[in-house]
C-alpha positions as CSV (number, residue, x, y, z in Angstrom):
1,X,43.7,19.9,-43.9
2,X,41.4,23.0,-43.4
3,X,43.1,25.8,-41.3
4,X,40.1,28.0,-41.4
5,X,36.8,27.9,-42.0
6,X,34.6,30.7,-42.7
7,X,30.9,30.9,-42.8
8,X,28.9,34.5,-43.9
9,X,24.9,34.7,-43.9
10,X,24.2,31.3,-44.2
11,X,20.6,30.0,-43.2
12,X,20.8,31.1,-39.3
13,X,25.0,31.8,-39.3
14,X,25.7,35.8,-39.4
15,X,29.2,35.5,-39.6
16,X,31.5,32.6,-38.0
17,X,35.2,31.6,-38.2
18,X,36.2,28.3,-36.9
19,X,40.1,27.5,-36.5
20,X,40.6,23.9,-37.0
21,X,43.6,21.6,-36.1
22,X,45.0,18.2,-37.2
23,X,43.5,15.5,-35.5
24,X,39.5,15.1,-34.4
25,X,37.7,18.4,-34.1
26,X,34.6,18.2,-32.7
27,X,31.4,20.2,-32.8
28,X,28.4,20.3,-30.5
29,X,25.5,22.1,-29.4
30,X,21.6,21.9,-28.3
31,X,19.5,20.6,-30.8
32,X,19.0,23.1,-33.5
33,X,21.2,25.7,-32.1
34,X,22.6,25.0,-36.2
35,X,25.4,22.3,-36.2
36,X,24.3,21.3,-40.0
37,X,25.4,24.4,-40.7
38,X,28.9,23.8,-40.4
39,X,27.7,20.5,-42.3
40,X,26.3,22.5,-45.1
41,X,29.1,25.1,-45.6
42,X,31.9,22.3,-45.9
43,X,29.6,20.4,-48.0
44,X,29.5,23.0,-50.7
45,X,33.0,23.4,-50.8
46,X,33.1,19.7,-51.7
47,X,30.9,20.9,-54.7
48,X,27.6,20.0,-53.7
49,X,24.8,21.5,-55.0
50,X,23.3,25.1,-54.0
51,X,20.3,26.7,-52.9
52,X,19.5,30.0,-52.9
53,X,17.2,29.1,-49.5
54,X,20.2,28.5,-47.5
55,X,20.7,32.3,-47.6
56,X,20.4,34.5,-44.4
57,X,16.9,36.2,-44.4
58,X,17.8,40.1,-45.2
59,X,20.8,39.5,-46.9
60,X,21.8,39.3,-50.6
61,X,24.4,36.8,-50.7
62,X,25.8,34.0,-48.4
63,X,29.5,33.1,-48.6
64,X,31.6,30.1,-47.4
65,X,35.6,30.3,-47.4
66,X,38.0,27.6,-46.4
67,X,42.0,27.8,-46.0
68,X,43.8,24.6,-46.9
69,X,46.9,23.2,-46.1
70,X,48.2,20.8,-49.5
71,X,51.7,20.3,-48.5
72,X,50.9,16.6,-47.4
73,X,48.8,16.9,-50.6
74,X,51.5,16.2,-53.9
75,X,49.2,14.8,-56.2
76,X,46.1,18.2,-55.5
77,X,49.0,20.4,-55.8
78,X,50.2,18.7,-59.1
79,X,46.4,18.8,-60.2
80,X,46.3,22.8,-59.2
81,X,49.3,23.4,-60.9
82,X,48.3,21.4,-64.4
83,X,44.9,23.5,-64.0
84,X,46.3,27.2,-63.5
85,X,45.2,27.2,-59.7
86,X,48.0,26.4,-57.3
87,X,48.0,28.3,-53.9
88,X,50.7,30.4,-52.7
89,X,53.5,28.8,-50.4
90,X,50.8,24.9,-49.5
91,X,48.2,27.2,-48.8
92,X,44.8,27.1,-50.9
93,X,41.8,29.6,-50.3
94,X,38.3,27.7,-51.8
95,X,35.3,30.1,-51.4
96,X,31.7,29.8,-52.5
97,X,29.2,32.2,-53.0
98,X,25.1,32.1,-52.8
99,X,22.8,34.8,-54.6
100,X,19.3,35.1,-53.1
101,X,18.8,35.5,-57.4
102,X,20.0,31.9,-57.6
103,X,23.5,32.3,-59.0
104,X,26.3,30.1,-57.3
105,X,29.9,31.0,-57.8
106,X,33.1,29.4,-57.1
107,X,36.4,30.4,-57.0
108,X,39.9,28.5,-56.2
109,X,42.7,30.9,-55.4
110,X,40.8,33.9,-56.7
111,X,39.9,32.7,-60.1
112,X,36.3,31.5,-60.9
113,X,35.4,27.9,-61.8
114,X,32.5,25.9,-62.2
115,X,31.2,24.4,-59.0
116,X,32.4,20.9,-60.5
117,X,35.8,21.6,-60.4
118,X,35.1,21.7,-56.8
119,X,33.9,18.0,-56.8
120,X,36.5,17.3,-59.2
121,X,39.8,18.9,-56.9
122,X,38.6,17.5,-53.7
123,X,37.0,13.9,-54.7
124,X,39.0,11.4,-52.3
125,X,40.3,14.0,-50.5
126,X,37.6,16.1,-48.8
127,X,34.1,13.7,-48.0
128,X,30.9,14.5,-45.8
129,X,29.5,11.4,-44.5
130,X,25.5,11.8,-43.3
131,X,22.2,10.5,-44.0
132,X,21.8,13.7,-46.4
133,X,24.8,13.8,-48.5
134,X,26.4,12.2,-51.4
135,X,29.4,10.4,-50.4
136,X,32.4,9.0,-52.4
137,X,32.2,5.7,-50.5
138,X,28.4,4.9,-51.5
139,X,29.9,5.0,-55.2
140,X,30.5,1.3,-55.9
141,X,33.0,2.1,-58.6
142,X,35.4,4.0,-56.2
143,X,35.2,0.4,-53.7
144,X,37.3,-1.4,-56.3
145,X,40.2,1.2,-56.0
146,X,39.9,1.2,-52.2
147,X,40.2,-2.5,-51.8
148,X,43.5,-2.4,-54.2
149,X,44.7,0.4,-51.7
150,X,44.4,-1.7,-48.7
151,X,45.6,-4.7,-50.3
152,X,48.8,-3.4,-51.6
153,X,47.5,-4.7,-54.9
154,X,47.9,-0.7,-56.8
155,X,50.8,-2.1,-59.2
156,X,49.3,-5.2,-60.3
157,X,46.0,-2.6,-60.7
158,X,47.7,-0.6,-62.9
159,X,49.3,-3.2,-65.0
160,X,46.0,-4.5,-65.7
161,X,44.5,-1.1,-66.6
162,X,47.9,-0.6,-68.9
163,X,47.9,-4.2,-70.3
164,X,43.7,-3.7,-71.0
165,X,44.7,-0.3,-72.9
166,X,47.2,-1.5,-74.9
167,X,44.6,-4.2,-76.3
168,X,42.3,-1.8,-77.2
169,X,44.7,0.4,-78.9
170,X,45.6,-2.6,-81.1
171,X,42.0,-3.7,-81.8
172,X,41.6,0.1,-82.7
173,X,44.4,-0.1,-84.8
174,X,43.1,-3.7,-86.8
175,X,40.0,-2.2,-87.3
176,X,41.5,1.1,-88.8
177,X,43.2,-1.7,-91.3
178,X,40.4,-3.9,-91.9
179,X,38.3,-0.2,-92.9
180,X,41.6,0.6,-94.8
181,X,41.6,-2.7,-96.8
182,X,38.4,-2.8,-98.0
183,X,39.0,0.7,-99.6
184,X,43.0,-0.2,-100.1
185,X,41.5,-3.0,-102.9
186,X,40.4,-0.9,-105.0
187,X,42.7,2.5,-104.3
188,X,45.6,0.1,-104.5
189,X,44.5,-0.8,-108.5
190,X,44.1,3.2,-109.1
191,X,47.7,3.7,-107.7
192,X,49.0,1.1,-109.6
193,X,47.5,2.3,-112.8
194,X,48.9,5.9,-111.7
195,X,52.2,4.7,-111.2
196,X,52.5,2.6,-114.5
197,X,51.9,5.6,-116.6
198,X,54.2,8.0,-115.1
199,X,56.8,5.6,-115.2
200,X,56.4,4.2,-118.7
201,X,56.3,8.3,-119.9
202,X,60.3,7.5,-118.5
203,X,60.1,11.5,-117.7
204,X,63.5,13.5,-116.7
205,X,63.7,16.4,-114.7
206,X,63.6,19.5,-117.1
207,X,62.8,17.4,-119.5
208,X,59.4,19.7,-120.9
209,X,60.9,22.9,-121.1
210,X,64.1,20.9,-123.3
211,X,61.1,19.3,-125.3
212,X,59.0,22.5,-126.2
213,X,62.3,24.4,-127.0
214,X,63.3,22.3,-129.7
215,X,60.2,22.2,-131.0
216,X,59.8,25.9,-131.0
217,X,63.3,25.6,-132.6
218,X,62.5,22.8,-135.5
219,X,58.6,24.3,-136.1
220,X,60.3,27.7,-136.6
221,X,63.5,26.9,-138.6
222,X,63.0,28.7,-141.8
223,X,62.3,32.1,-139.9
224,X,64.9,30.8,-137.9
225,X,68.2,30.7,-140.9
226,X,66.0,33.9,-142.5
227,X,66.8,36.1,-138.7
228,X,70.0,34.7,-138.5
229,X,71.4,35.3,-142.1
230,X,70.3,39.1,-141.5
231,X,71.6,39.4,-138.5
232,X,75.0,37.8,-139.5
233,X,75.2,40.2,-142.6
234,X,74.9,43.1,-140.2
235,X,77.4,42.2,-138.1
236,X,80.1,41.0,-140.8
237,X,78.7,41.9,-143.9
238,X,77.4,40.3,-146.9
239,X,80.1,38.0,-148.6
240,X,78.6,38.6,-152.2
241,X,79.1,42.4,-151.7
242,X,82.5,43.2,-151.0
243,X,81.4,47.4,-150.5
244,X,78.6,46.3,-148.0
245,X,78.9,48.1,-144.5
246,X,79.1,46.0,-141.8
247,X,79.2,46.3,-137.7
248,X,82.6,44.7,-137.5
249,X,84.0,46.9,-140.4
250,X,82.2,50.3,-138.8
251,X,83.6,49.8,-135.0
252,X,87.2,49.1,-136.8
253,X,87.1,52.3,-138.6
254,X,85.6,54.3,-135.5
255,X,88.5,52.6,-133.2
256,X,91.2,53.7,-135.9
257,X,89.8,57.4,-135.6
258,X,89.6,57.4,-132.1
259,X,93.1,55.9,-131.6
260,X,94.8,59.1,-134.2
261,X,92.7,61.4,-131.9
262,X,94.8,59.8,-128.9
263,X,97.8,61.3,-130.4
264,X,96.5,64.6,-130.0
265,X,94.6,63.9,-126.8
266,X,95.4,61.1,-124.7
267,X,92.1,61.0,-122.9
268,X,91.0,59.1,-126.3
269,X,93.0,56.1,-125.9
270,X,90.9,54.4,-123.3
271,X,87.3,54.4,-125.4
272,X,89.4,53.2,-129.0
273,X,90.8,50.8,-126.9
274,X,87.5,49.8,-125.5
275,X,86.0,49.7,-129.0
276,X,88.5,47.4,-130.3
277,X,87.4,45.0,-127.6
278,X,83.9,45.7,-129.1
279,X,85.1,44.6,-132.3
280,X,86.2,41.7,-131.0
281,X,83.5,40.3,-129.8
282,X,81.1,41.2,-132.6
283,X,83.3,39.5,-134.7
284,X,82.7,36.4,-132.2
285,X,79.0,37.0,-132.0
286,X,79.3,36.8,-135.8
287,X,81.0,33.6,-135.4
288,X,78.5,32.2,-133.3
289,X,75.4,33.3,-135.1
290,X,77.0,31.7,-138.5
291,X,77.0,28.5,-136.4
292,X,74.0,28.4,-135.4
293,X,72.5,29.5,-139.1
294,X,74.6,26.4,-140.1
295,X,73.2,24.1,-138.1
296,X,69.3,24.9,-138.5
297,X,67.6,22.2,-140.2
298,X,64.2,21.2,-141.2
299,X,63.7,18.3,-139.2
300,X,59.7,16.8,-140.3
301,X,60.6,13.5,-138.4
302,X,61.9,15.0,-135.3
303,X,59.7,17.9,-135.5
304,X,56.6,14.4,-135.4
305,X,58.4,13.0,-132.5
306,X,58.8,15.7,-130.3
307,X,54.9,16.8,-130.9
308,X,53.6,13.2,-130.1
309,X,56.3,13.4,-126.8
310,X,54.8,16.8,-125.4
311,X,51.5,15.4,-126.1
312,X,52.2,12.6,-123.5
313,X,53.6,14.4,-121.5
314,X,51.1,17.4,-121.0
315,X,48.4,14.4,-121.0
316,X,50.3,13.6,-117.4
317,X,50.5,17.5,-116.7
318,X,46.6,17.3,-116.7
319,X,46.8,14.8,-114.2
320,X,49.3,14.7,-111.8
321,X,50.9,18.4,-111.8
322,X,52.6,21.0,-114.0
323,X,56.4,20.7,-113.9
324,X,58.1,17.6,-114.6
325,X,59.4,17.8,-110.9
326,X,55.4,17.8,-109.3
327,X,54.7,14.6,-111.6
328,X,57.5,12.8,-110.0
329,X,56.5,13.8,-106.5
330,X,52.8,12.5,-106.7
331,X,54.4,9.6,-108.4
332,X,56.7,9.1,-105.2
333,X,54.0,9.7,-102.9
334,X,51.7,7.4,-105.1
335,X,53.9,4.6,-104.3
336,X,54.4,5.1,-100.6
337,X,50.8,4.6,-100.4
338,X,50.7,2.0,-102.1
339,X,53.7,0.8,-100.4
340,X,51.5,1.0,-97.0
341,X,48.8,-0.7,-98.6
342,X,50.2,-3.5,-99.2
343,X,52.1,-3.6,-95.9
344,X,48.7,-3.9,-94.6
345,X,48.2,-7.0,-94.8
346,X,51.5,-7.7,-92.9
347,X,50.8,-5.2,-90.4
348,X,47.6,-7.2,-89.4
349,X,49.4,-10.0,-88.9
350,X,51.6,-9.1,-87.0
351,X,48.9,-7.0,-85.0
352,X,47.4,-10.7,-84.7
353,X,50.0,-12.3,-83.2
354,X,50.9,-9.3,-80.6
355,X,47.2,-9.2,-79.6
356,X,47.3,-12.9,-78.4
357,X,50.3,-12.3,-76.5
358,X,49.4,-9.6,-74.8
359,X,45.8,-10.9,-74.0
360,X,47.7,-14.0,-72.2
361,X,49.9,-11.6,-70.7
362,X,46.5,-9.9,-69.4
363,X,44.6,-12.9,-68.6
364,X,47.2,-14.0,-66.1
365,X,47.6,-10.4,-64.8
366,X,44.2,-9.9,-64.2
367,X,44.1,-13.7,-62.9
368,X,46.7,-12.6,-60.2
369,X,45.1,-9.5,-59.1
370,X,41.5,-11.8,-58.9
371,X,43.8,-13.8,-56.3
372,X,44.8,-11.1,-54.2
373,X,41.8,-9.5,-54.1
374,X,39.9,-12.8,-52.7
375,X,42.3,-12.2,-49.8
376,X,42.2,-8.5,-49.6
377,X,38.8,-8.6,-49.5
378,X,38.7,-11.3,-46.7
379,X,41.3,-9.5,-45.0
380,X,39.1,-6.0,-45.3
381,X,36.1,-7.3,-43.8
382,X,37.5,-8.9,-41.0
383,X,38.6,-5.7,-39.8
384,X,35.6,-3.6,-40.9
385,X,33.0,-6.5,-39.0
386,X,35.4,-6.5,-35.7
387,X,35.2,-2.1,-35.9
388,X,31.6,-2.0,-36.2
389,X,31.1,-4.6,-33.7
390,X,33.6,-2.5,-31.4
391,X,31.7,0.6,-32.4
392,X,28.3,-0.9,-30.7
393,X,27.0,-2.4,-33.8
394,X,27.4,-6.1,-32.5
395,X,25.1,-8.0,-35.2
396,X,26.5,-5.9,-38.1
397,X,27.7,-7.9,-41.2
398,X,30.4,-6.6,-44.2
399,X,31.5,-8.2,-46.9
400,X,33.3,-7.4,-50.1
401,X,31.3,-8.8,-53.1
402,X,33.7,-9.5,-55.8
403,X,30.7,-9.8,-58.6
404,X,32.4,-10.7,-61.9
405,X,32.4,-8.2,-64.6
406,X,31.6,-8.7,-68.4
407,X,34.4,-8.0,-70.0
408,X,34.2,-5.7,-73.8
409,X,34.6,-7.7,-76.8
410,X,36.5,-10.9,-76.5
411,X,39.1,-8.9,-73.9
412,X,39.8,-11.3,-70.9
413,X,39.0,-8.3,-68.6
414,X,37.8,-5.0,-68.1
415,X,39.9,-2.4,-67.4
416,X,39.8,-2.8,-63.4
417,X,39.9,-6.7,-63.8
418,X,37.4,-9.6,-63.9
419,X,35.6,-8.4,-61.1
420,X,33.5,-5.5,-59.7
421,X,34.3,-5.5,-56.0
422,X,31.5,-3.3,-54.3
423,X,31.0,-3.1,-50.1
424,X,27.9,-4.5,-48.2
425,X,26.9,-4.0,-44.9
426,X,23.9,-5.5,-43.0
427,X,23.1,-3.7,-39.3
428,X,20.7,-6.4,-37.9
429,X,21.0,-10.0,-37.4
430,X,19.5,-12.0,-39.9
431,X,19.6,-9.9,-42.9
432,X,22.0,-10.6,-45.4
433,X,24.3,-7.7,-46.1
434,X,23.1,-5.1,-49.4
435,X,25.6,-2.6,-51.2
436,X,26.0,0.0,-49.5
437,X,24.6,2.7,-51.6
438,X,21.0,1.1,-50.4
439,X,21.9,1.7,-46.2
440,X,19.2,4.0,-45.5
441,X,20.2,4.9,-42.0
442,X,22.4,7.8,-41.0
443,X,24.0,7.2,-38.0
444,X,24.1,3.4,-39.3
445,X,25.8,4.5,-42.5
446,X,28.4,7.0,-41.2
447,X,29.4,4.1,-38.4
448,X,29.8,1.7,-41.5
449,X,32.0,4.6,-43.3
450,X,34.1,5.3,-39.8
451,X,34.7,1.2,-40.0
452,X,35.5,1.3,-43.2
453,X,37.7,4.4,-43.0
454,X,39.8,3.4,-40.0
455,X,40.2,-0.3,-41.8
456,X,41.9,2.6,-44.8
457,X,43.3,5.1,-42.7
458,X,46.9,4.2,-43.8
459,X,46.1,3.1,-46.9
460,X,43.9,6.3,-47.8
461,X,45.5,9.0,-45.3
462,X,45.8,12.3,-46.0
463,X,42.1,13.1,-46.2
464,X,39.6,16.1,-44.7
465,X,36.8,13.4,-43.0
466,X,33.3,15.0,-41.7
467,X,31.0,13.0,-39.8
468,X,27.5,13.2,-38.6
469,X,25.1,11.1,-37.3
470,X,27.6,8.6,-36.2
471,X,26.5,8.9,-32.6
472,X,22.8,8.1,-33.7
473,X,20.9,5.7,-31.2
474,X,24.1,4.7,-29.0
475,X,25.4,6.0,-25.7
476,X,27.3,4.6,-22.8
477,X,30.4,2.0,-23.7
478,X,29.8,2.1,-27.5
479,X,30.0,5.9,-27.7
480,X,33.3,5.6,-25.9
481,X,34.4,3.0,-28.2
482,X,33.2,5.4,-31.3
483,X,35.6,8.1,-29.7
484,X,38.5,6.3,-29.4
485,X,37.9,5.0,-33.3
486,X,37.8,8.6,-34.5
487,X,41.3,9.4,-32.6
488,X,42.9,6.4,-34.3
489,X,41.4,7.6,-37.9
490,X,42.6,11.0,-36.6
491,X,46.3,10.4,-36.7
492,X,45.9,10.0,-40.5
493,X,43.0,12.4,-41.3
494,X,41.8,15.5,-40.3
495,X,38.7,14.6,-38.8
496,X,35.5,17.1,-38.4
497,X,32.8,15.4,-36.1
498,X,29.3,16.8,-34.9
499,X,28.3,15.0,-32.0
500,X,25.9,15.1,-28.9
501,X,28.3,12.6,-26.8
502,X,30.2,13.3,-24.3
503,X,32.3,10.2,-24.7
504,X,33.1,11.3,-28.0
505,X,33.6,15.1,-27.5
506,X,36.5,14.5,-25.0
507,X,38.6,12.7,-27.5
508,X,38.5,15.7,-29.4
509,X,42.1,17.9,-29.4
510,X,39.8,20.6,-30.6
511,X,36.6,21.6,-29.6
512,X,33.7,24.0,-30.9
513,X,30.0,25.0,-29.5
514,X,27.4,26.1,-31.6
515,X,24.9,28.3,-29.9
516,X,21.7,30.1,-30.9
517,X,20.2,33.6,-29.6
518,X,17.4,35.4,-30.8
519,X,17.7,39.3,-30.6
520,X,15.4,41.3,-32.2
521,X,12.7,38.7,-33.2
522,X,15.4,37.1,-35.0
523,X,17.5,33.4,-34.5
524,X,21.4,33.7,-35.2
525,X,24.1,31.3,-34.1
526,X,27.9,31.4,-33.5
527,X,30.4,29.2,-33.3
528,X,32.5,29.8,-30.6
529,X,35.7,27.4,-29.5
530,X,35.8,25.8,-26.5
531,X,38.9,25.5,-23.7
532,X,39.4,25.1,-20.2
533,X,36.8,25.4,-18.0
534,X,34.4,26.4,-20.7
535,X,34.9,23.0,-22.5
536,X,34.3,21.3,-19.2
537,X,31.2,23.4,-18.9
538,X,30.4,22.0,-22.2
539,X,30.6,18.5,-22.0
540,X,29.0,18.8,-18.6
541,X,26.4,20.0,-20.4
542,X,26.1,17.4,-23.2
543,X,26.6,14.7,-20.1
544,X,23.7,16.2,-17.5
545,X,21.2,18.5,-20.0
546,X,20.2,21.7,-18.8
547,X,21.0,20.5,-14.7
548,X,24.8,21.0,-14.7
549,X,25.9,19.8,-11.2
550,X,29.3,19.6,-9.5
551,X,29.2,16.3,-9.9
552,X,28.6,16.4,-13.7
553,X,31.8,18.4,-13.9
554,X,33.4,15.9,-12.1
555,X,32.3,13.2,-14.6
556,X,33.3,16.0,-17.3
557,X,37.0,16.3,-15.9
558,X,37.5,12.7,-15.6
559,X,36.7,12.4,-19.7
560,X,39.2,14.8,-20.4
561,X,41.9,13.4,-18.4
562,X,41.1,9.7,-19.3
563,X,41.1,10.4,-23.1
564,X,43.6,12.5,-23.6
565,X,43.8,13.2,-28.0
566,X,45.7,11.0,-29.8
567,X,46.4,13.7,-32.4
């Protein structure tokens, strides 16, 4: 609900500040004294388009600023909170902002957003209802949702709207295959070809730097025995020379000289000892290197083998990556797609058969909800016709059209079901009822919205609700009956009314009066509340024109007493 409500420089408004309670708040004054102004301001915090001629003359800038309550609100507070604009402890400040320039401005608990986000936040939640503004109920795809609300039927709705996504995911999902298969035909040939030659290659981990090794070894061997035999001599000595000097024969001698030093100096002992170790392994490097002198060979055959091998296998290296361990990865990841390309085929099968079950499981869902909705709908304008007959509109007609709707593809439904339910409404006898959208008539249209709301009002509650016009061209018993309809609706909504009735004023549990003044050659109103004796005044007032009698306050006091608020 809105707490506060208030209005700076705005057309004729100066500055105003208007309290308002649960329940039916009404607002009244002589013509022109700038009801619509109230009107205006609550209708751009809905989001509704600006105009920079709705600001004060002499003033740069007009403002409008609203306190809400959301605690009866879950789902806006969930919708603040997923945006980065919840309100501190249920409360919400919404202000907009008019530049003579032409720049509007909106902010939602300080931070700026784009007007829409107003119309976003508060769609279904705060709605204007006059001859002049848009309205969530003229939008025929919002009468669907509203049916399935008053019905009950919100479940079997969403079922319907799951079951109708869940086809189209899998349609998306065949298609995606059938795209994939025409280019899997002939990727699926390449892969195979890719996989055939790194397998027949039969390559081994490590296997290339094993192979170009021993080639380097066998390509090389000559230089190979030639290194080694030279290095061998040095370390043991050349066996045809029996004087030659050799490592092994030089660290002996030097460890010998060292170890008769230690006699004289004991300090000594530790490096002859350590070149006798030295010796020893030199003398098992020697060893080693005569092994390995041994054992190189010219190898021409191997030597051909091992060329045509690396040749192969750098061939692949080109191709598919430069380690043996990158080929077998592509060659892995080669056959997982081809693996999935072949699953295809499978996979669309099985897509097939789940698609025809769940379409039957739709069709009957959507056929259940098509059955519930002929009665909802029957149900719904029974009660709508019997308000608007109650609320002075005795030859009105409604009716819920349930036109059906084409569904996509071969789907058995839209997403909302087979139908497209949309509200009519006929005022005069004789003419067949039209959507709703077309009602040209103000006060016609917000008594049809009233109806319609109060058929909602549990259904829907929790709602901000302005009306206008809905007084238009009735009086006497029927604006009684109008009065008492808004107090019902008011138990569930906060209701905002502007009326010139007097029947429908004293239903009110809070009351407002605009008034107008002109000081200084120019027009400014206020909006002041009304209580007590000045509310009696008032509705006087409204009941006797300008001629306020005793007996007019009479007729005042007994509305007040006889209609006490019902919220």
């Amino acid at each position: 609900m809105i707490e506060t409500l208030r209005i700076e420089n705005l057309a004729v408004v100066d500055r105003a500040q208007l309290e308002f309670g649960p329940g039916l708040n009404v607002i009244t004054g002589e013509t022109g004294a700038g009801k619509s102004i109230v009107l205006g301001a609550l209708a751009l915090l809905a989001g509704a388009r600006a105009s920079a001629d709705a600001v004060r003359q002499g003033s740069d800038e007009a403002s409008v600023e609203a306190v809400f309550r959301t605690d009866a609100l879950p789902e806006l507070e969930a919708e603040l909170e997923r945006r980065g604009l919840e309100g501190d402890a249920h409360e919400l400040v919404v202000r907009r902002t008019l530049a003579r320039a032409g720049r509007s401005r909106a902010q939602v608990s300080g931070q700026l957003v784009p007007a829409s986000v107003l119309s976003e936040l508060f769609a279904g939640r705060l709605e204007v209802s006059s001859q002049h503004e848009s309205q969530r109920l003229l939008r025929a795809e919002v009468h669907g949702e509203l049916l399935d609300r008053s019905g009950g039927l919100l479940e079997q709705r969403e079922a319907v709207a799951a079951g109708h996504a869940a086809l189209r995911e899998l349609d998306a999902e065949w298609k995606r295959l059938r795209d994939a298969c025409q280019e899997g035909e002939r990727r699926r040939d390449f892969l195979s070809f890719q996989i055939a030659e790194i397998d027949a290659a039969k390559l081994e981990p490590g296997e290339i730097d094993a192979l170009r090794s021993e080639r380097a070894r066998l390509a090389h061997a000559e230089q190979l025995r030639e290194e080694g035999a030279a290095a061998l001599a040095l370390l043991a000595g050349d066996p045809s020379r029996a004087d030659d000097a050799n490592a092994a024969d030089l660290l002996a001698e030097a460890a010998r000289r060292l170890e008769s030093g230690a006699r004289l100096d004991p300090g000594l002992a530790e490096l002859a000892g350590r070149l006798a170790s030295a010796r020893a392994e030199v003398r098992d490097a020697a060893l080693e290197v005569e092994r390995y002198v041994t054992g190189v060979e010219s190898d021409p055959a191997r030597l051909a083998m091992l060329e045509e091998r690396l040749h192969q296998v750098e061939r692949l290296q080109r191709k598919y990556g430069a380690s043996a361990d990158e080929i077998l990865r592509f060659r892995d990841e080669a056959a997982a797609e081809l693996a999935a390309i072949e699953d295809a085929d499978d996979r669309e099968a099985s897509i097939q058969r789940e698609r025809e079950s769940r379409r039957a499981s739709l069709a009957a869902d959507a056929r259940t909800l098509s059955q519930a909705r002929v009665r909802a709908a029957r149900r719904l304008a029974g009660v709508v016709q019997g308000l608007l007959r109650e609320l002075g509109m005795p030859e009105a007609r409604f009716a819920v059209s349930l036109e059906p709707a084409e569904p996509p593809g071969d789907l058995p439904c839209g997403p909302t079901g087979r139908e497209r339910p949309e509200f009519a409404f006929s005022a005069s006898a004789g003419e067949p009822p039209r959507p709703l959208r077309r009602v040209a008539s103000g006060g016609e249209l917000s008594r049809a919205f009233l109806a319609i709301k109060n058929a909602l009002r549990e259904a829907d509650a929790g709602m901000v609700l302005v009306f206008d016009e809905v007084d238009a061209g009735i009086g006497g018993g029927a604006a009684d009956r109008v009065g008492r309809v808004l107090a019902e609706l008011a138990v569930h909504h906060q209701i905002l009314c502007i009326t010139h009735l007097p029947q429908i004023a004293a239903h009110a549990s809070r009351h407002f009066r605009v008034e107008k003044r002109s000081a200084r050659g120019r027009a400014r109103a206020r909006v002041v509340p009304v209580e007590g004796a000045e509310r009696v005044e008032e509705i006087a007032r409204m009941a006797g024109g300008e001629s306020v009698g005793e007996a007019t306050r009479r007729h005042a006091r007994d509305l007040l007493r006889s209609r006490a608020p019902t919220a």
